[in-house]
C-alpha positions in Angstrom: 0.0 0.0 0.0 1.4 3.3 -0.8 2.3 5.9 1.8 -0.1 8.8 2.5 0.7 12.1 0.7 1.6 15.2 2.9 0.9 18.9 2.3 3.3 22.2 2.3 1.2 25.5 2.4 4.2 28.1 2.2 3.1 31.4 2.3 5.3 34.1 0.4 5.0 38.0 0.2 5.3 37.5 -3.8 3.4 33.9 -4.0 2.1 31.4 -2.0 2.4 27.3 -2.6 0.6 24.4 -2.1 2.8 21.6 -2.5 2.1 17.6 -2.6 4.5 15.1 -1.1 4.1 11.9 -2.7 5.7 8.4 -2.1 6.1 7.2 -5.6 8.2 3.5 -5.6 9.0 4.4 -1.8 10.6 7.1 -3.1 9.8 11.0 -2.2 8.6 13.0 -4.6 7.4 17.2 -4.5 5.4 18.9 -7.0 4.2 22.6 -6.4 1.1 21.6 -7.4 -0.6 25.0 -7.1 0.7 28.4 -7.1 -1.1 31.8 -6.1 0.2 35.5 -7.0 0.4 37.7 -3.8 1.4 40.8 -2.9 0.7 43.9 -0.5 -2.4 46.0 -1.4 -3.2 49.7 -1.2 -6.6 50.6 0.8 -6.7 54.3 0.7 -3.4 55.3 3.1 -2.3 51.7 4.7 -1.0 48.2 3.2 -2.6 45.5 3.8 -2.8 41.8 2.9 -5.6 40.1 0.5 -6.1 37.5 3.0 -9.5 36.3 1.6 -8.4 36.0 -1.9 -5.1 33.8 -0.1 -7.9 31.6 1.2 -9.4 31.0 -1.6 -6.6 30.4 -3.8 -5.4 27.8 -0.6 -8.9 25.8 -0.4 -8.4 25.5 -4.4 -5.0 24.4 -3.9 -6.2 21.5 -1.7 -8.9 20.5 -3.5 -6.0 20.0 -6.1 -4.0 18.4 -3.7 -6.6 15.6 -3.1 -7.7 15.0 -6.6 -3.9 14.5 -7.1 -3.5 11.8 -4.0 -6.3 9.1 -3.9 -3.7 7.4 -1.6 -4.8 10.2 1.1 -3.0 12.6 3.0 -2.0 12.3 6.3 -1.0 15.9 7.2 -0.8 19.8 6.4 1.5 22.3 7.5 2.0 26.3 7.0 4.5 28.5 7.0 4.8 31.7 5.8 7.2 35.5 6.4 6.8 36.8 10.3 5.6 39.7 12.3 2.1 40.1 10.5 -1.2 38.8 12.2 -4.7 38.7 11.6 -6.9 39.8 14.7 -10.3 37.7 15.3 -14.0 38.5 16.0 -16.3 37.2 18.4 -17.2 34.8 16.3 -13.7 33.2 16.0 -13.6 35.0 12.3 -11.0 37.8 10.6 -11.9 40.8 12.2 -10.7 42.3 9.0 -7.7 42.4 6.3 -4.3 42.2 8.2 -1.9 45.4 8.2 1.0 44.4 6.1 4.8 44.9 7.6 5.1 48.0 5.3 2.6 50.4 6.5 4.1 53.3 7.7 1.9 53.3 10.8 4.7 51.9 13.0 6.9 54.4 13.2 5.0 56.8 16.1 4.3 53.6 17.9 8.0 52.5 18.1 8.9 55.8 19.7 5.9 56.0 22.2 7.4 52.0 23.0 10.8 53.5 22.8 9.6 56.0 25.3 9.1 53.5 27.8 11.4 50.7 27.8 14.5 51.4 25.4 15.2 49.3 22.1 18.2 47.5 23.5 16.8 46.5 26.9 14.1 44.7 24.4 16.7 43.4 22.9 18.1 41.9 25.7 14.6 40.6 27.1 13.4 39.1 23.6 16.6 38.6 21.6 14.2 39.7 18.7 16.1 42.8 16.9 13.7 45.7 17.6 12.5 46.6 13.7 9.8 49.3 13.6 7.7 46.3 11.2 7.5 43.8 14.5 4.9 42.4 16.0 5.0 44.4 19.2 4.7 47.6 16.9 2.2 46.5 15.2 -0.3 45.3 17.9 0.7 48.8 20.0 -0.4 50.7 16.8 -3.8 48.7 16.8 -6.3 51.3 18.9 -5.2 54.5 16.2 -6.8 52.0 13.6 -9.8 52.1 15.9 -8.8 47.9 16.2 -9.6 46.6 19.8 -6.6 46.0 21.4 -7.9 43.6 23.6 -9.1 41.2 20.4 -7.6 37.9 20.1 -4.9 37.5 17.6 -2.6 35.3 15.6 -0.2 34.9 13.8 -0.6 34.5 9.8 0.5 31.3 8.9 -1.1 29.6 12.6 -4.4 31.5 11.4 -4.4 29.4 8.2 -3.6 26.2 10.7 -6.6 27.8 12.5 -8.6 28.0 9.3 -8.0 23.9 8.8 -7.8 23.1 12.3 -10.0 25.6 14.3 -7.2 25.5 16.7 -5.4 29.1 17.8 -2.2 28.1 18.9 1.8 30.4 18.5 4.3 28.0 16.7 7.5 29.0 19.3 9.8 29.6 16.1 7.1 32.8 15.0 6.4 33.4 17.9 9.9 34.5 18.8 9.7 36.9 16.1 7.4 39.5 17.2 9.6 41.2 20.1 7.4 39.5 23.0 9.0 36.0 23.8 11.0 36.1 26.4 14.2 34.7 26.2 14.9 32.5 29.4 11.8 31.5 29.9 10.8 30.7 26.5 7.0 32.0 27.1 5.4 35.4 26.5 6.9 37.9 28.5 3.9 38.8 30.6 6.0 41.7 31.9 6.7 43.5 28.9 3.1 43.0 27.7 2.4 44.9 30.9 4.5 47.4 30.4 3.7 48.7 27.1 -0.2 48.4 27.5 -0.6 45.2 25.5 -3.2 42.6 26.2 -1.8 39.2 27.2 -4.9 37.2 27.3 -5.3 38.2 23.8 -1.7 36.5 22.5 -2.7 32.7 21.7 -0.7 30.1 23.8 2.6 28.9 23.0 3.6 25.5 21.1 6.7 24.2 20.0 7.4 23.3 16.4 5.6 19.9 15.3 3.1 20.0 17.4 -0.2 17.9 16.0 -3.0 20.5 16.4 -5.7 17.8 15.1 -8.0 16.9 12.7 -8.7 18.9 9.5 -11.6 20.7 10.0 -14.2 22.4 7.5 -15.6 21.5 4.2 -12.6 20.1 2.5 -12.7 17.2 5.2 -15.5 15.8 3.1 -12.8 14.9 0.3 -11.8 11.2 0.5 -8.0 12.1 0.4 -8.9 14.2 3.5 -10.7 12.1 5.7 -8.1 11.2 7.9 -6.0 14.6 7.2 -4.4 15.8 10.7 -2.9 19.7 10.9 0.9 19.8 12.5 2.4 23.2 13.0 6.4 22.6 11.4 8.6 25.7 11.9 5.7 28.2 10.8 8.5 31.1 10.2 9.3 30.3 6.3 12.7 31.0 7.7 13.2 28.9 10.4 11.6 26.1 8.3 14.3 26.8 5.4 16.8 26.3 7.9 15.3 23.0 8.5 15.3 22.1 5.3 18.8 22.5 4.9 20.2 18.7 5.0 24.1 19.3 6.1 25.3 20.2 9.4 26.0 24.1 9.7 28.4 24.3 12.7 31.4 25.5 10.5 28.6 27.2 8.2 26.9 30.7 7.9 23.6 30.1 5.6 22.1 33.1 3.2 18.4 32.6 2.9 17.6 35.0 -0.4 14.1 36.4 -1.0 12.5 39.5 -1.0 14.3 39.5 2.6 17.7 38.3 2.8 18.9 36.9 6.5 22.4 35.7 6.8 23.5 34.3 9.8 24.3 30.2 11.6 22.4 28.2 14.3 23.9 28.9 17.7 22.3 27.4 21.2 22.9 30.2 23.4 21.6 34.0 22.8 24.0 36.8 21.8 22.2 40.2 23.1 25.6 42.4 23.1 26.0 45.7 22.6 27.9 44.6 19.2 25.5 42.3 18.5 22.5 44.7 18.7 24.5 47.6 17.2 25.4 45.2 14.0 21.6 44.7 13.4 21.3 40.7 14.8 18.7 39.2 15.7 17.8 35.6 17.8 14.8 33.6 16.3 13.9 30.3 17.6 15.1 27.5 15.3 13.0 24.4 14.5 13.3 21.8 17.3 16.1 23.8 19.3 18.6 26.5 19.2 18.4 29.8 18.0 18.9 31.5 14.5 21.3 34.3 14.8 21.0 36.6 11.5 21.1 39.7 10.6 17.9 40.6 8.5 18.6 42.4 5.1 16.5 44.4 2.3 17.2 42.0 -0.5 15.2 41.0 -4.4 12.4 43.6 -3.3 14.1 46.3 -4.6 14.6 44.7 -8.1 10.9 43.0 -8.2 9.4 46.9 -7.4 11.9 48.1 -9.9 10.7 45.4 -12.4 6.9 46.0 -11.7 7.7 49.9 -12.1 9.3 49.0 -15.7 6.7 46.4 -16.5 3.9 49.3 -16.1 5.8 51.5 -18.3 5.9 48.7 -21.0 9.6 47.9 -20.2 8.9 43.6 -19.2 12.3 41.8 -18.3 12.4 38.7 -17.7 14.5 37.7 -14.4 16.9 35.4 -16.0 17.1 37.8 -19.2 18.0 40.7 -16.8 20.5 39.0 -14.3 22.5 37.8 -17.9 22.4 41.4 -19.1 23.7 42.5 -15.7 26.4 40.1 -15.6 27.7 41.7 -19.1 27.7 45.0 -17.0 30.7 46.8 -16.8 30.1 48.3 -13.7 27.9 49.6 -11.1 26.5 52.8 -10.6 27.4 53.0 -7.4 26.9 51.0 -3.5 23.7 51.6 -2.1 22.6 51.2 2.1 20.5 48.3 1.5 19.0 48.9 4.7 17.8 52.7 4.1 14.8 52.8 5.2 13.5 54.8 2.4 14.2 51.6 0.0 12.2 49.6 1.9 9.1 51.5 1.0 7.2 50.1 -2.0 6.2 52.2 -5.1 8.9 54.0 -7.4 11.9 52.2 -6.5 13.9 53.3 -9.5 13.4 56.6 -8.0 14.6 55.9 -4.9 17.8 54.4 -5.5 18.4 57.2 -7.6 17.7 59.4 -4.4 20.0 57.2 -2.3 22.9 57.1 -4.8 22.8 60.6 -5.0 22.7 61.0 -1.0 26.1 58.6 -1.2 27.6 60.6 -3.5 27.0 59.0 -7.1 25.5 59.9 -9.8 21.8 59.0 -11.1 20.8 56.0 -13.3 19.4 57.7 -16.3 15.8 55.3 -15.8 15.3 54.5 -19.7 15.1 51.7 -21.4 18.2 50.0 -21.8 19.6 50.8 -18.0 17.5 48.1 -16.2 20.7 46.0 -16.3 22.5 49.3 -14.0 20.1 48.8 -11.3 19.8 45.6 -11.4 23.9 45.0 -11.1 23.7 47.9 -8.6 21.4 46.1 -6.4 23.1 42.6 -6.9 27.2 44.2 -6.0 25.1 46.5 -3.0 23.3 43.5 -1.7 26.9 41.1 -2.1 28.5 43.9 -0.1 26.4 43.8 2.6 26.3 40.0 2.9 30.4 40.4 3.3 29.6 43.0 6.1 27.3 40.7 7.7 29.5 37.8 7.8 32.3 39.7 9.0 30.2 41.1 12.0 28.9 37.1 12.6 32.5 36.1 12.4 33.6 38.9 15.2 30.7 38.3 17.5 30.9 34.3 17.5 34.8 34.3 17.3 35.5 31.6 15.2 36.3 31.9 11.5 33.4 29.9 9.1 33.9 27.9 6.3 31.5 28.6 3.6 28.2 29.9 2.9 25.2 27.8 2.3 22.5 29.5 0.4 19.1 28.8 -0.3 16.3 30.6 -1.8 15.6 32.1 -5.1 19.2 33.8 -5.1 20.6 29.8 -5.9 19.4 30.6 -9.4 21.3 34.0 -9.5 24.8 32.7 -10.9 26.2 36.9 -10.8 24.5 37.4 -7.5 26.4 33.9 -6.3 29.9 34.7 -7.8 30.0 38.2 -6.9 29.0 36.5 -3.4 31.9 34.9 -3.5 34.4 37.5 -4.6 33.0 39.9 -1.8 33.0 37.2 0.9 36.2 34.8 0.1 33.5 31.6 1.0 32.7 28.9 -0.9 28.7 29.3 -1.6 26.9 26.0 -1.5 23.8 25.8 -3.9 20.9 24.9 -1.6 17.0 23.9 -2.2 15.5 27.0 -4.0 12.8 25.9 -2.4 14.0 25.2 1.0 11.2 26.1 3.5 9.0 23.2 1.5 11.7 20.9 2.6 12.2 21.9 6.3 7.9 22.0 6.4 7.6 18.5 5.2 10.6 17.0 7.6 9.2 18.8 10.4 5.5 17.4 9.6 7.1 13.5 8.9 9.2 14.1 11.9 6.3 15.0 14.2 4.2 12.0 12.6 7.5 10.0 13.5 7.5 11.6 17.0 4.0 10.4 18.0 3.1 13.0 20.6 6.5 13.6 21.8 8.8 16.5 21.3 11.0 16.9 17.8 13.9 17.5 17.9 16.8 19.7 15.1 18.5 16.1 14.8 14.9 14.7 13.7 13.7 17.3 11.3 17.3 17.5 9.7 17.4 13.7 9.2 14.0 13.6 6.9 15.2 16.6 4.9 18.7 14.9 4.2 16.3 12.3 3.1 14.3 14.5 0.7 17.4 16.5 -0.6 19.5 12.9 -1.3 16.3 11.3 -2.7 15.9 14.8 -5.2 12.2 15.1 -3.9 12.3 18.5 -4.7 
C-alpha cells in the first residue's frame, strides 16, 4: 500500500504554494502543485494583505492536492514570512484584512514604545532585533486603527492552521519573532506586555514546532483524500523552516536565505544580546526543534521586483533570468547603495529611490530608460553582495571563530552573478541549496512530528527527513 501524501502551504510575500508530497516506488517526490500570485495592497493610506483572496486560492489548492493523491493525505503544515497577524472577532472570524509589515503606521508607535522601555533593553529581554515592522509595533499601533486591542490575535500562517484546524495556537519559532517571547523563559513575556499596554490574554498560547493541532476541520474534510488529514504546525517562520530544510550540518557554516528578505547568519544554542550584537543589526529567532537562529535581516530581491513591476507598467517587461545575464555583461555599477535605508524599503517607485540614495552617497543617477535596467539591477546585486560580506564579517567577530562557507538557499541559488560576486565579496565557498527550502524543512518537520508520535521533535529529527528528501531529489 502506498504511503499517504503530505501537504506544504508556504506562504510568500510574492506567491504562495501548495505543494504535494508523494511516495512514488518508496521514493519521495514534491510537485508545487498550485501556485497563487500575492502581494501587499493599497486601501486608501495603509498596506494591507488580501487574505480572503489567499484563502481562496489555498482551499483550491487543496482541493487539487486531493484530486492529485487518492492514496490520502496524512497531514498539512504552514509556514509563511513573520511579524504580520490577523486579529479575530467574536465569532472566532478575521476581524478584518491584516496590516502588512510595510505600513508606515509603525513608526510613532516604536517611539511611544521606545519612550518606555528602550530598544536595546528589548533586545536583551526578547533577543528579537527591535524593527519598527515587528509584531510588538504593530499590535501597539492597533487602537489609532480604531482595532480593539484587547481582540484575540494570531499569527498569519497559525491562522491558516486555525482555518483547517479551528485550533489558535503560536508556533515557538514565529512566535519568537514578534519582540514578546521572552528569552529565558521561553514564554510570553507577561511583563513586557504589561508594560507597554498590550493585552496578554489576547496572544494565543505557545507551542513548539511539530506540534499535531488535530483533525482537518471544515468543508474540505468531506474529500476522500482528506478524511483522515491531521494539521501539524512545522517551523511556521518560512525561515526557520528553510533552515530546517537545509540537510548538512552548519556548525562550520553561515547560511544566506535570499528572498524578498535576505537573512544571513548560523544556528547557535545560546543567545548573543551584546552591545555589538545589537548595534550590528542581529537578531535571535527560535530555530525548529532547538537552538536559536542568529542573522542579521537584510533588504534584499524587493528592490529589483518593485523596480521590475515599475518597468513592466511603463511597457519595459524583463524577464529575471534575461535581466541578471544582461547584468552580468555590465561593466560596472553605478554605485553602492545602504541596502538597509529605510526609504528603500518602501514600495512604489523604487527606481526613484535608489536614484535618491545614490545621490545622498555621492553618485550619480541612473538615467531610468530603457536600456539601464541592467544598471540597477547589477547595482542592487554588488550593494546587496556587499552587505552580505559585512554581515559575515560582523557574525564572524561576534561568535569568534572563523566559518567555512556559505550555504545559500532561496531564489538567489538561481542567481549565478548574485552567487559569484557572493563569493568575490565574501572569500567563501557558496553551496547551492533547495530554491525551495522552507517546502523541505515543512515537510521534515511534519514527517518528523508524525514519527515523534506526541513527543517532542527534535533539530536532529527534522534535519534527518530533509537529508532524506534533498539525497532522494524530492524536490
Amino acid at each position: 500500500m502506498q504511503k499517504p501524501a503530505r501537504v506544504a502551504i508556504d506562504l510568500g510575500a510574492e506567491s504562495c504554494r501548495v505543494s504535494l508530497l508523494r511516495w512514488i516506488d518508496e521514493k519521495p517526490s514534491v510537485e508545487v502543485i498550485h501556485r497563487i500570485p500575492n502581494g501587499p495592497v493599497h486601501r486608501g493610506d495603509a498596506l494591507y494583505w488580501a487574505l480572503g483572496e489567499i484563502l481562496a486560492g489555498l482551499e483550491e489548492g487543496l482541493r487539487k492536492a486531493a484530486a492529485a493523491a487518492p492514496e490520502g493525505i496524512a497531514s498539512i503544515g504552514a509556514d509563511s514570512w513573520s511579524v504580520d497577524y490577523v486579529r479575530l472577532g467574536p465569532d472566532g472570524k478575521m476581524l478584518r484584512e491584516p496590516f502588512c509589515y510595510r505600513d508606515e503606521r509603525t513608526s510613532a508607535s516604536k517611539e511611544a514604545a521606545d519612550r518606555i522601555i528602550s530598544s536595546f533593553d528589548i533586545y536583551q529581554r526578547t533577543g528579537a532585533y527591535p524593527l519598527k515592522l515587528n509584531t510588538v509595533y504593530q499590535l501597539l499601533a492597533d487602537p489609532a486603527a480604531n482595532i480593539d486591542a484587547r481582540a484575540p490575535w494570531v499569527m498569519f500562517p497559525e491562522f491558516v492552521l486555525y482555518w483547517l484546524s479551528g485550533r489558535h495556537v503560536a508556533e515557538y519559532t514565529n512566535a519568537s519573532h514578534t519582540g514578546l517571547v521572552n528569552l529565558k523563559t521561553g514564554n510570553w513575556d507577561a511583563e513586557l506586555f504589561a508594560m507597554l499596554g498590550l493585552a496578554l490574554e489576547a496572544a494565543p498560547p505557545l507551542v513548539p514546532t511539530g506540534t499535531v493541532l488535530g483533525p482537518l476541520q471544515g468543508p474540505l474534510m468531506k474529500l476522500p483524500a482528506f478524511r483522515n488529514t491531521q494539521i501539524i504546525a512545522p517551523a511556521t517562520h518560512d525561515t526557520a523552516s528553510a533552515i530546517a530544510g537545509i540537510p548538512g550540518d552548519l556548525s562550520a557554516a553561515a547560511y544566506i536565505s535570499s528572498g524578498t528578505w535576505s537573512l544571513v547568519g548560523t544556528i547557535t544554542q545560546t543567545p548573543v544580546t551584546t552591545q555589538h550584537a545589537f548595534d550590528a543589526g542581529y537578531t535571535n529567532i527560535g530555530a525548529a526543534g532547538g537552538g536559536l537562529l542568529f542573522h542579521s535581516l537584510i533588504n534584499s530581491m524587493w528592490l529589483l521586483k518593485q523596480c521590475m513591476d515599475a518597468w513592466a507598467a511603463q511597457g519595459r517587461v524583463w524577464p529575471i533570468d534575461k535581466l541578471v545575464q544582461e547584468a552580468a555583461a555590465c561593466k560596472a555599477a553605478g554605485g553602492v547603495l545602504d541596502m538597509d535605508a529605510e526609504t528603500l524599503m518602501l514600495d512604489s517607485d523604487m527606481p526613484q529611490r535608489i536614484n535618491k540614495e545614490l545621490t545622498r552617497l555621492g553618485y550619480d543617477a541612473i538615467p531610468d530608460v530603457a536600456g539601464n535596467e541592467p544598471i540597477f539591477a547589477r547595482t542592487i546585486f554588488e550593494s546587496l553582495a556587499l552587505r552580505y560580506a559585512s554581515a559575515l564579517a560582523n557574525l564572524e567577530k561576534m561568535l569568534g571563530r572563523k566559518l567555512e562557507r556559505i550555504h545559500m538557499i532561496g531564489g538567489a541559488t538561481r542567481n549565478k552573478l548574485l552567487i559569484e560576486l557572493t563569493e568575490r565579496e565574501t572569500g567563501l565557498k557558496v553551496e547551492i541549496g533547495e530554491t525551495e527550502s522552507s517546502t523541505v524543512g515543512n515537510l521534515a518537520a511534519q514527517l518528523a512530528a508524525s514519527e515523534a508520535g506526541g513527543r517532542r521533535v527534535t533539530q536532529s529529527a527534522i534535519r534527518e527527513w530533509a537529508k532524506r528528501l534533498c539525497q532522494d531529489k524530492a524536490c
